[in-house]
N, C-alpha and C positions, 0 to 999 in steps of 0.2 A: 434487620434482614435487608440487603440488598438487593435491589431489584436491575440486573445486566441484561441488556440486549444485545443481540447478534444479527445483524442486519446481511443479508446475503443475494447478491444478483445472480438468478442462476443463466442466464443469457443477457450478461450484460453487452459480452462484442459480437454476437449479434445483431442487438439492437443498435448497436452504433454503427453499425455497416449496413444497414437498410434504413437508419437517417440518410448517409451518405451515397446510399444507390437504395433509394424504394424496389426497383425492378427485381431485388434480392426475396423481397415478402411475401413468403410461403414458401419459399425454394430450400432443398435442403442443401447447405454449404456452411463450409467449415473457414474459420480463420485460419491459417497458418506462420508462423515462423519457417521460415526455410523449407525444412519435412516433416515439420511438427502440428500437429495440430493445434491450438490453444484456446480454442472458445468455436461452437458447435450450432445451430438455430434450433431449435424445437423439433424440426423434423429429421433432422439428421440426426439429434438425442434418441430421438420412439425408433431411428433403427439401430443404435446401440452403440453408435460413435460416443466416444467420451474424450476431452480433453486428455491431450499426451501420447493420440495416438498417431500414428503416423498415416502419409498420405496414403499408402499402399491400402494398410486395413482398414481407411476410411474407402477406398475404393470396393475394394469387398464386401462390405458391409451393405454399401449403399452405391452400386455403378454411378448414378445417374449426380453425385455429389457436384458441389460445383466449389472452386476452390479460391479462395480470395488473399494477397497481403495483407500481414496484418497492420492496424493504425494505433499506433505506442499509444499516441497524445489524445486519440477523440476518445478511449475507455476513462480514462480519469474523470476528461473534462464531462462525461454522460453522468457518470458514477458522482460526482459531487452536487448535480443535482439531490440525489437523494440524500446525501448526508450535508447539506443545506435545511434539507427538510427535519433531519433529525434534530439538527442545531438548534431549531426553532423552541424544542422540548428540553436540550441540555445543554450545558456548553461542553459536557463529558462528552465527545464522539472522539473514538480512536480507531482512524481505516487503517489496518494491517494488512489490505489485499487491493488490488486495484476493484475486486468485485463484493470486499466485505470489511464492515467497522461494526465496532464495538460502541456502545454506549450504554451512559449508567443514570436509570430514570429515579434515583432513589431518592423520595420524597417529593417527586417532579406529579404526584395526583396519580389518577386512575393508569395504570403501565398496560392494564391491555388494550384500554379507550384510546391511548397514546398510541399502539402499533396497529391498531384497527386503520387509526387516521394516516399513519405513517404509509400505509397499503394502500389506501385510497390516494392519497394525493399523490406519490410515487408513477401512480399509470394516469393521474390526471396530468400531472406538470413535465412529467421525464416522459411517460411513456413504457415505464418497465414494471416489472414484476418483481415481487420483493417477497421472499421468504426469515420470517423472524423468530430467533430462536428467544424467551423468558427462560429465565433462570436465578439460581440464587450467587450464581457466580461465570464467570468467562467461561471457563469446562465447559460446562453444561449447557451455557446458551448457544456457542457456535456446534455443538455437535447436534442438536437440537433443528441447527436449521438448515445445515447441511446433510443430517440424515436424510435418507431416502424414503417418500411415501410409505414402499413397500414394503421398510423394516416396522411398519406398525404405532412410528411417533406423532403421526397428526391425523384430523379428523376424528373430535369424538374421543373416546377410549383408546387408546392403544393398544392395540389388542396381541400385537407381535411383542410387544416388551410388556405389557400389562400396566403401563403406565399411565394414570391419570392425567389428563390435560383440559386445561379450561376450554371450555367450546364459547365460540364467539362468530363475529358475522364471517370469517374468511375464515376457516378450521385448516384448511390446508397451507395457509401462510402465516398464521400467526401460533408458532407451537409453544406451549408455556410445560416445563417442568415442575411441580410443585417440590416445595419444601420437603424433607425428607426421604424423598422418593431417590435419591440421585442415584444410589450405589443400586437399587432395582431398576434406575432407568439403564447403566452400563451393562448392567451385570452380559447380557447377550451378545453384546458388541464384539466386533474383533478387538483385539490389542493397538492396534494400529488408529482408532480412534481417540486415544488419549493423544491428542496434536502436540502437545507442548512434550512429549517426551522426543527424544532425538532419533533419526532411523537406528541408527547404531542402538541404540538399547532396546528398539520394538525387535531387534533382528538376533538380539541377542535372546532376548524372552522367548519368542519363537522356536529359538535352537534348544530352550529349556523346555520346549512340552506346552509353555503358556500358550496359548489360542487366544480365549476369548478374555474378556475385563472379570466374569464371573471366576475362572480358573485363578487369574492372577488376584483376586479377592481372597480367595482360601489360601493363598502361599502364604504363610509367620514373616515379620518383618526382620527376622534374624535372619533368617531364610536368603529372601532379598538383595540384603544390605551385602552379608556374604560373598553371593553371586555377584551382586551389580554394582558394591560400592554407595558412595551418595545418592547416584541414580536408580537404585531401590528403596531410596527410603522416596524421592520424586514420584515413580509408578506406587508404589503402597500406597500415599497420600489422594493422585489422583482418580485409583479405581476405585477409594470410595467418596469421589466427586468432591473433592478436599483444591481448592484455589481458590486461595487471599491475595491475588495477585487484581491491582486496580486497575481501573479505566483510565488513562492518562490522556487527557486536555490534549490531543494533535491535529484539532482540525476548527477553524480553517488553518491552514500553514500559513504561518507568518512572512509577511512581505515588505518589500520596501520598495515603491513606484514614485517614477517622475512621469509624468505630461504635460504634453506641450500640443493646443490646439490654435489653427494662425486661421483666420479673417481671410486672408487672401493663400491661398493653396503653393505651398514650395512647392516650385519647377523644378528647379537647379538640385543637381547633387551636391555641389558645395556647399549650397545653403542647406540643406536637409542633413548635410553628413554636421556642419558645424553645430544644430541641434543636438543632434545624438552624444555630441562630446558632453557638450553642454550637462544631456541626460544621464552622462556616464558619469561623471563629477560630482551631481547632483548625488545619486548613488551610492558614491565610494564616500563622501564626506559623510552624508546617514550615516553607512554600516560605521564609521571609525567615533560617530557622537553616540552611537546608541550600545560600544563599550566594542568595541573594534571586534566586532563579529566578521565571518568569510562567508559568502554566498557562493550555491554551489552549482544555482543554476540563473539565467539571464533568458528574458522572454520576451523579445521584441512585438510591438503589433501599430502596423499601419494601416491608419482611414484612407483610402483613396479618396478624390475628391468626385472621382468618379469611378462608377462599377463596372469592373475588367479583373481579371482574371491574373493571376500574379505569372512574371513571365521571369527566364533565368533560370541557369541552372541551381544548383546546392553552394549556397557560398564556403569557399575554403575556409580552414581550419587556423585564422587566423588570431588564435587565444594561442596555440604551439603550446595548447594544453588541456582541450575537448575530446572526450571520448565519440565526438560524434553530434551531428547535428538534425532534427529533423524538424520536417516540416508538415503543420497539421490544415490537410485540405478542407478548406470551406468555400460558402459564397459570400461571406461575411467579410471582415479588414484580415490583410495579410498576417498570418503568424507565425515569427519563427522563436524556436528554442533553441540554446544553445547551452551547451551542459561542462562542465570542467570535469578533470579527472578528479583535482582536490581541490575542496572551497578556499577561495580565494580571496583578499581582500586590496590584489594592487589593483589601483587606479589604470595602467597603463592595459593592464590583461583584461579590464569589464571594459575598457573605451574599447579595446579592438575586439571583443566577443560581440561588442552590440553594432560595430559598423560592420564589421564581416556577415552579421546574421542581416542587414538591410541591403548587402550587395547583392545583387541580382532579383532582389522580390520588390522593385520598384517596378510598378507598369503604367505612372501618370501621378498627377500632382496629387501631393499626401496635405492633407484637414486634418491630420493630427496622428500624434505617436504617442505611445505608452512602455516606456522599458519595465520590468518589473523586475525585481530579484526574490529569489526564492532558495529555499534549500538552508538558510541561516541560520550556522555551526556557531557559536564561541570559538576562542581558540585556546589554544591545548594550556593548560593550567603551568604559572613560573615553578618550576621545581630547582633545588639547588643541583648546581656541575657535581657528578661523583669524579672528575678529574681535577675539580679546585676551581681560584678564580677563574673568572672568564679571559680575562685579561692575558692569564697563564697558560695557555691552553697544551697541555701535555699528549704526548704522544697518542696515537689511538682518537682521541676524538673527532679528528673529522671522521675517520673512518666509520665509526660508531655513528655520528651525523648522515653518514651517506647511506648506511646502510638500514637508520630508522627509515629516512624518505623515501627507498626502494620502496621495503615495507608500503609504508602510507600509499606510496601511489600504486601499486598490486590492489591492497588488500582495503583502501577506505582510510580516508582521515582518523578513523576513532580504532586501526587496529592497532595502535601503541599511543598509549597514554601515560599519564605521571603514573607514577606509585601511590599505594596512601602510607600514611606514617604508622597506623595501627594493623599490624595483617590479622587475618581471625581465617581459620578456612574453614573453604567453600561447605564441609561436613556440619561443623558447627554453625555455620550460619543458617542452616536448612533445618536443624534443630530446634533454634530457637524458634524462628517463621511456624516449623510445626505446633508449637506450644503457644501463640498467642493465642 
């Protein structure tokens, strides 16, 4: 029996935005993207604001709201505190959200003693609040800990789904689904709580009559299948709490870093930018021994040798191939990120992403630099030319060339990949998964 956890902040950019202005705490105020809402404080939540809403019906809701930009880089950097702390239990954590990971304590000792402690140390070392879904698989841990109080799944008994849960010192953050229970812990839920199903097939279900996980429980899997294709036999499987799908190993995210700390403090740009080459090189030769991997993203950070405040505007786009560059405020060494559209692995595109990210956040002599790279793809597997030798190269293929890199650079390095040499479809593959 596998024992999956679902680890969940439910005010995590909040809490990062009152590290970064205390004067925020207790105040009700929402993060925003543009006109978006995207992460809410505790008291903007009790008046009914919820992520995704917009600024107007946060005004509504709550006149007195106070409205803030949002900071991309400090939710991660909050958020990895706690999944630090998980690591310590497994080396299974996989963060699929900036505010939630998964991990898998199977045969890792006592799993509720583990997320008792994981609660406690969370508001000890971070400062946040941690809701944790037990389960026997992924399903059911994150629905578990992103349900809402008031549907009945923590504290005690559950009394709105009738579902038994281990009571422990924190009942309201630590909710455990037991064994067998699954298809009675759904059964009341909306449709739309099966996560792993795609909008388009909750939207379809919905136009059939389905509502809730109990309705779509009594529908025949001919039924279905019929209607929905593969993705009826996907919902059949999941309403009665059916996921063999594992916790995969993604955290911490693999890196590759140079530093470089000097005795006497570079003044000079020349001398500090000749470092950075140095650091870029350093860099690009790793990713090309450790089996010519592309990095997708590059993180520069400067010691000052003294404490001053990073001055300069946004350095240019000097990769002429960054989606964009941002910068994460602290009182700590200067940090910038700089992000590529496709992971990369020339030497000449990380030397200018990592000087262009230190032009203008120099504000006095730097004690030390650390480039980091992160984001570290493989590259795309040798397949044979379907137009012949390479040498030969026939008509059409550069076109075919130009038109995969469109592609890639739109949609992500991994939206055109090789072929495999065995096809099997997607039908039968979901077949067999079901029958193991």
């Amino acid at each position: 029996m596998r024992s999956i956890a679902y680890m969940h902040i439910p005010f995590l950019h909040s809490a990062a935005h009152v590290l970064l202005d205390p004067d925020l705490r207790g105040t009700s105020f929402a993060a925003v993207n543009k006109n978006t809402v995207i992460g809410v404080s505790p008291e903007l939540f009790a008046a009914g604001v919820l992520p995704g809403a917009t600024r107007r019906h946060a005004r509504q809701a709550c006149p007195g709201a106070v409205f803030v930009d949002q900071e991309p880089d400090a939710y991660p950097r909050l958020a990895n505190k706690v999944w630090d702390i998980c690591y310590e239990h497994t080396p299974l954590v996989e963060p699929i959200a900036v505010d939630g990971a998964f991990a898998d304590f199977t045969g890792c000792g006592d799993v509720p003693a583990i997320a008792d402690s994981i609660v406690v140390e969370s508001k000890d070392k971070a400062g946040l609040e941690v809701r944790i879904g037990l389960a026997g698989n992924r399903l059911i841990a994150r629905i578990a800990a992103e349900a809402d109080v008031g549907m009945g799944v923590s504290g005690g008994v559950g009394a709105g789904l009738g579902v038994g849960v281990a009571v422990g010192p924190y009942p309201e953050q630590v909710i455990t689904v037991a064994s067998g229970l699954e298809e009675r812990f759904l059964s009341k839920l909306p449709v739309g709580s099966l996560w792993p199903l795609s909008p388009e097939t909750v939207d379809k279900l919905l136009k059939l009559g389905i509502n809730t996980v109990g309705q779509l429980q009594a529908v025949p899997l001919s039924m279905l299948t019929s209607q929905l294709g593969e993705a009826g036999l996907a919902a059949h499987l999941l309403s009665r709490g059916i996921d063999r799908s594992p916790v995969r190993a993604a955290y911490p995210e693999e890196t590759i870093e140079c530093s470089m700390s000097f005795d006497f403090p570079v003044c000079e740009w020349p001398d500090l930018e000749q470092c950075l080459r140095v650091c870029a090189s350093e860099i690009a030769a790793r990713l090309i021994a450790s089996g010519s991997r592309a990095v997708s993203c590059i993180e520069l950070e400067l010691d000052m040798a003294q404490l001053a405040s990073a001055a300069g505007g946004v350095a240019p786009d000097g990769a002429g191939n960054s989606s964009g560059s941002r910068d994460i405020r602290s009182s700590g060494p200067v940090l910038k990120r700089h992000y590529f559209r496709r992971p990369t692995d020339s030497l000449p595109k990380i030397m200018r992403a990592v000087i262009h990210a230190a032009e203008g956040r120099v504000s006095g002599p730097v004690s030390a630099i650390r480039v980091r790279a992160s984001g570290l793809v493989a590259p795309a597997a040798v397949q044979l030319s379907i137009f012949g030798p390479a040498a030969q190269p026939e008509p059409g293929q550069r076109e075919l060339e130009h038109a995969i890199e469109s592609i890639r650079e739109k949609f992500g390095a991994r939206s055109v990949t090789t072929a495999n040499t065995l096809v099997r479809s997607r039908h039968d593959r979901m077949l067999a998964e079901s029958l193991l």
